[in-house]
C-alpha positions in Angstrom: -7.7 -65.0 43.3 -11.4 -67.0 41.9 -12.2 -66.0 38.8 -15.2 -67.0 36.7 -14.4 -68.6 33.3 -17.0 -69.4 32.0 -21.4 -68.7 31.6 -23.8 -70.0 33.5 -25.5 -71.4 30.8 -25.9 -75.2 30.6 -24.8 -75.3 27.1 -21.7 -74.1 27.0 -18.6 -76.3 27.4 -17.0 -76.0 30.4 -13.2 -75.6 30.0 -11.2 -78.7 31.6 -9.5 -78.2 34.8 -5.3 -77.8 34.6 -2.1 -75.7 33.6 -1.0 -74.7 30.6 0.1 -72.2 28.5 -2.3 -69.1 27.4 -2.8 -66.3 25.7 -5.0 -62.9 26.0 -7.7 -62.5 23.1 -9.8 -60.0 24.0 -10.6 -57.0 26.2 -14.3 -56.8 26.3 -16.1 -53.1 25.6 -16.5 -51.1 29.1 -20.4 -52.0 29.5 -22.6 -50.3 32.6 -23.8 -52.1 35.0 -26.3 -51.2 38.2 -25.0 -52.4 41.9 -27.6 -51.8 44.8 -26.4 -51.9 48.3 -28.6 -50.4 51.0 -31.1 -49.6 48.9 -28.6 -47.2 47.0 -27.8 -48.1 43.5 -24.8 -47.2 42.0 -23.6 -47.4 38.5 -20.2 -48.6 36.8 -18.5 -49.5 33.8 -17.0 -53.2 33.9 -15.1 -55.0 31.7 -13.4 -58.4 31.5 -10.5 -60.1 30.1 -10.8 -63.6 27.6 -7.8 -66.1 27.8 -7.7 -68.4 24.9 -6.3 -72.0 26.4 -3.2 -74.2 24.7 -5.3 -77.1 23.5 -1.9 -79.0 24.2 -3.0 -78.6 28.1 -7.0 -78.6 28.2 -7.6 -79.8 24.9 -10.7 -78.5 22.6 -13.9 -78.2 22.1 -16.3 -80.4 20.0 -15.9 -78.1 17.5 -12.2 -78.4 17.2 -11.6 -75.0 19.0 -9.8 -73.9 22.0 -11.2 -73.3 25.2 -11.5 -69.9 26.4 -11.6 -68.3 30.1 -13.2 -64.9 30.8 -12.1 -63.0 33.7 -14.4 -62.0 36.3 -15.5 -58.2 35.7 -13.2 -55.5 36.4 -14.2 -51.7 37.1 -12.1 -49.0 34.9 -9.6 -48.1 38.2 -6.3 -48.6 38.9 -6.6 -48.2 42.9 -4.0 -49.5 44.7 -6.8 -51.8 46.3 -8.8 -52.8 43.1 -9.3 -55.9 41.8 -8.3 -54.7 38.6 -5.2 -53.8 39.8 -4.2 -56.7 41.8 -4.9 -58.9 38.4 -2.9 -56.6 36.3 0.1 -57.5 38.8 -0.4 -61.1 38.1 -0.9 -60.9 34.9 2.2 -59.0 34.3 4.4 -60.3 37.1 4.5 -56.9 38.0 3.4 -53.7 39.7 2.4 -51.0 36.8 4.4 -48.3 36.6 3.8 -44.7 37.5 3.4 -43.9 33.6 1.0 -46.6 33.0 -1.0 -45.4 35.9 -2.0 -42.6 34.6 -3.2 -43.5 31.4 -2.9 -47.4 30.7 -4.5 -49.2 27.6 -5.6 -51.9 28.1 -5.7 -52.7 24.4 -1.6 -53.7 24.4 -2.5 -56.7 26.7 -4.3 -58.5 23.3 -1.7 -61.4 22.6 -0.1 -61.3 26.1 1.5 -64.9 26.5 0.6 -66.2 30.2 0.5 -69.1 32.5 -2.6 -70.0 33.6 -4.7 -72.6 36.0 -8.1 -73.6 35.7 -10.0 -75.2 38.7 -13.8 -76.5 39.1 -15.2 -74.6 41.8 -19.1 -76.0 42.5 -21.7 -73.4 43.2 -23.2 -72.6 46.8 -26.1 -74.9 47.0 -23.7 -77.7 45.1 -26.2 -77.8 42.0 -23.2 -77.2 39.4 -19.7 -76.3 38.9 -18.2 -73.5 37.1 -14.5 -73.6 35.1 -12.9 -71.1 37.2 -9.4 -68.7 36.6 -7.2 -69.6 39.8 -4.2 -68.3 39.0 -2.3 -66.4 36.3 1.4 -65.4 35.5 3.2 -63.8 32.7 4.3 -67.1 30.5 8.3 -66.9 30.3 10.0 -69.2 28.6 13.3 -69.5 30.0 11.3 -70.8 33.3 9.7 -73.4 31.1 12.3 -75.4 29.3 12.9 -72.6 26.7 9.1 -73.3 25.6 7.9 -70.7 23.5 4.8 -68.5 24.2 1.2 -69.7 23.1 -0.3 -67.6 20.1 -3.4 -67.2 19.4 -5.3 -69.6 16.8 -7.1 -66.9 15.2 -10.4 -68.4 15.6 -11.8 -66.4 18.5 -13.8 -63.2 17.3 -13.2 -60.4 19.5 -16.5 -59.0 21.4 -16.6 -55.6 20.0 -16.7 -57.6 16.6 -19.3 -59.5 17.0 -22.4 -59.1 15.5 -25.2 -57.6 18.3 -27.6 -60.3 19.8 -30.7 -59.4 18.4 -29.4 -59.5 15.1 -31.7 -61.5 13.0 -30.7 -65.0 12.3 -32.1 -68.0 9.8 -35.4 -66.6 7.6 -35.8 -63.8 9.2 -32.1 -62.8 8.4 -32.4 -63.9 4.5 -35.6 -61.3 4.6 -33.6 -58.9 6.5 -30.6 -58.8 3.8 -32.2 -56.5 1.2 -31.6 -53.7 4.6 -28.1 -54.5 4.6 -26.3 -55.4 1.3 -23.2 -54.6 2.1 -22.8 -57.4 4.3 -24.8 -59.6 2.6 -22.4 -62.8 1.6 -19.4 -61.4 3.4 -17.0 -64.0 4.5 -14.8 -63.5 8.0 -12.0 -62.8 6.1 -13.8 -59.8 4.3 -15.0 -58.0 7.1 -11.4 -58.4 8.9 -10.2 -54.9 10.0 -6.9 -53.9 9.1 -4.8 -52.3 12.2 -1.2 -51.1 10.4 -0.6 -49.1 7.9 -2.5 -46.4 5.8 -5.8 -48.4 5.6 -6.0 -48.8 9.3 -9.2 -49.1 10.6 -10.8 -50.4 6.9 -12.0 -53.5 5.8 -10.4 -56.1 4.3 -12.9 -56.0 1.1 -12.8 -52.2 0.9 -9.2 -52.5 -0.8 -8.5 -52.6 -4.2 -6.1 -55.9 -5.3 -3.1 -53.6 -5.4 -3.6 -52.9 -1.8 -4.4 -56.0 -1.0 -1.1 -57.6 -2.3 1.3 -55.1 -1.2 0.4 -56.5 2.7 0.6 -59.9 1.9 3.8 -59.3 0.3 5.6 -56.2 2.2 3.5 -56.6 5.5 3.2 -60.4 5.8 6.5 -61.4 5.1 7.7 -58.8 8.1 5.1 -60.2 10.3 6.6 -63.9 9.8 10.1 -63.1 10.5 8.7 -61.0 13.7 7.4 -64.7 14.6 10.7 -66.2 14.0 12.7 -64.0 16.3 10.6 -64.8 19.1 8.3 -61.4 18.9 5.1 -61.6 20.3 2.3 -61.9 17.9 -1.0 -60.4 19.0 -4.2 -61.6 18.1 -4.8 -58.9 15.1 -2.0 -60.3 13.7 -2.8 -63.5 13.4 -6.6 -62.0 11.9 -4.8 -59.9 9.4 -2.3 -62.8 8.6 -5.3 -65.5 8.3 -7.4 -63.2 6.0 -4.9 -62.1 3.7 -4.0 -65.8 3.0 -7.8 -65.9 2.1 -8.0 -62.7 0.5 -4.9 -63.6 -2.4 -6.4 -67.4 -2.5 -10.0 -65.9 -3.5 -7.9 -63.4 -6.2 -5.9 -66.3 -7.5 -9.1 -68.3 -8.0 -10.7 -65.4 -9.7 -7.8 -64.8 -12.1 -8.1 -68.8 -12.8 -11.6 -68.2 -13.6 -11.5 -65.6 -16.0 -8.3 -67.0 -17.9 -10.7 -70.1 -18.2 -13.1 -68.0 -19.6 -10.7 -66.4 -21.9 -9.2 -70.5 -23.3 -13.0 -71.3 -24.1 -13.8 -70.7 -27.8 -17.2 -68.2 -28.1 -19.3 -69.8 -30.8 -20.9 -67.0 -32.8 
C-alpha cells in the first residue's frame, strides 16, 4: 500500500527514505471534497492520518524537528473493501472488531506506537519525487530487542489546532490584534487544551494557580509513572505535560518578581 507523505510543494522537506520507529500525531478534521467521474460529481468527507518519524531512523529537519508522514486520504467507511479499512488492519495488526465497527473513534489511535517505512516514489512524467508511506505495522517491542515504543516530541500541533490559513500574519496581524485580545501574546503553552479532569476542554491560561498546580502535582506525577511502566503516552499527554512544566516555570518567575519587588526599599 503507496501512501503520500508529504505536499507537493517545493518547499517542504521531504522526509528521508528508511525504517524506523513511529508514532500517530494527528487525525485530521473530516473535510469535503468534490470527485467527478463521468461527468457526475460526487461528494465526500476525507480525512488522513500524520505519523511523526523517530529522528534516530530519518533524522530531522533543519529546524531540529521530526519528520512527519501524512497518510493518503481516507473516506469515513469501514467497508470491508475500503482503503480505510485495509490501513486500519495494518496499522493495528489486526482486523477491527465487530464492536469497533459499528462506532470506532478514530481519536484513540493519537499516540499509537508503529513501524513504519518510507520510500521515494518519483512522479509520472519523472519531474520529482514524493516521500511516500510503504508500509506500516503496530510497533511491538518484544519483536524489536525489547525496544520501547516511540512517543511523541510534542512539537507537532495537531490540525484542528492550528490557526486557519487566512489568518492574518506580520503587520497586518499586529493591526488585526486590537479584534482579538484574548489571544494577543498568548504563548503555546497558554492556549494548550486540557483533556482530563474537571477543566476538560479549557485552556491552559483560563485556570486559576490553584488549578494549575494541582495537575502538575496530582496529574503529572501519575502521568510519569504511566511512562515508567511501559503505558502508552498519547500525544495530549505529552502537550499537557510540556505546558504545565511552562505554566509552573512562568508562576515561579512571577513569584521571583514580586518578592524582588517586595526586598527593594520604596523611597518616599
Amino acid at each position: 500500500m503507496i501512501l503520500s507523505a508529504n505536499t507537493t510543494n517545493s518547499s517542504f522537506e521531504k522526509a528521508p527514505k528508511g525504517m524506523g520507529r513511529a508514532v500517530i500525531v494527528d487525525i485530521t478534521p473530516p473535510e469535503e471534497v468534490i470527485s467527478n467521474f463521468n461527468g457526475k460529481e460526487t461528494k465526500r468527507k476525507v480525512f488522513s492520518i500524520v505519523f511523526e518519524l523517530d529522528p534516530e531512523a530519518f533524522g530531522t529537519r533543519t529546524n531540529g524537528e521530526p519528520y512527519n508522514a501524512w497518510s493518503r486520504k481516507f473516506t469515513l467507511t469501514l467497508d470491508e473493501r475500503s482503503n480505510t479499512r485495509q490501513f486500519l488492519r495494518s496499522v493495528l495488526g489486526r482486523d477491527l472488531t465487530a464492536q469497533e465497527l459499528q462506532a470506532f473513534d478514530a481519536e484513540t489511535l493519537i499516540g499509537f506506537p508503529v513501524e513504519i517505512m518510507i520510500a521515494h516514489t518519483p512522479s509520472k512524467d519523472g519531474s520529482t519525487t514524493y516521500a511516500t508511506i510503504a508500509s506500516v505495522a503496530p510497533w511491538i517491542p518484544e519483536n524489536n530487542g525489547g525496544k520501547p515504543a516511540y512517543t511523541p516530541s510534542g512539537k507537532f500541533v495537531r490540525k484542528q489546532d492550528r490557526p486557519p490559513k487566512d489568518a492574518p500574519t506580520g503587520a497586518k496581524a499586529a493591526y488585526r490584534r486590537a479584534d482579538v485580545p484574548e489571544d494577543a501574546g498568548r504563548e503555546d503553552w497558554q492556549r494548550c487544551k486540557i483533556h482530563v479532569g474537571n477543566f476538560k476542554g479549557s485552556t491552559l491560561d483560563s485556570l486559576d494557580e490553584e488549578a494549575i498546580m494541582n495537575l502538575y502535582n496530582r496529574w503529572l506525577p501519575t502521568l510519569s509513572a504511566r511512562q515508567a511502566a511501559g503505558e502508552r503516552i498519547s500525544a495530549d499527554d505529552n502537550r499537557l505535560a510540556g505546558a504545565l512544566e511552562k505554566a509552573k516555570a512562568a508562576l515561579d518567575a512571577a513569584k521571583t518578581a514580586e518578592q524582588s519587588a517586595e526586598d527593594v526599599d520604596t523611597p518616599y
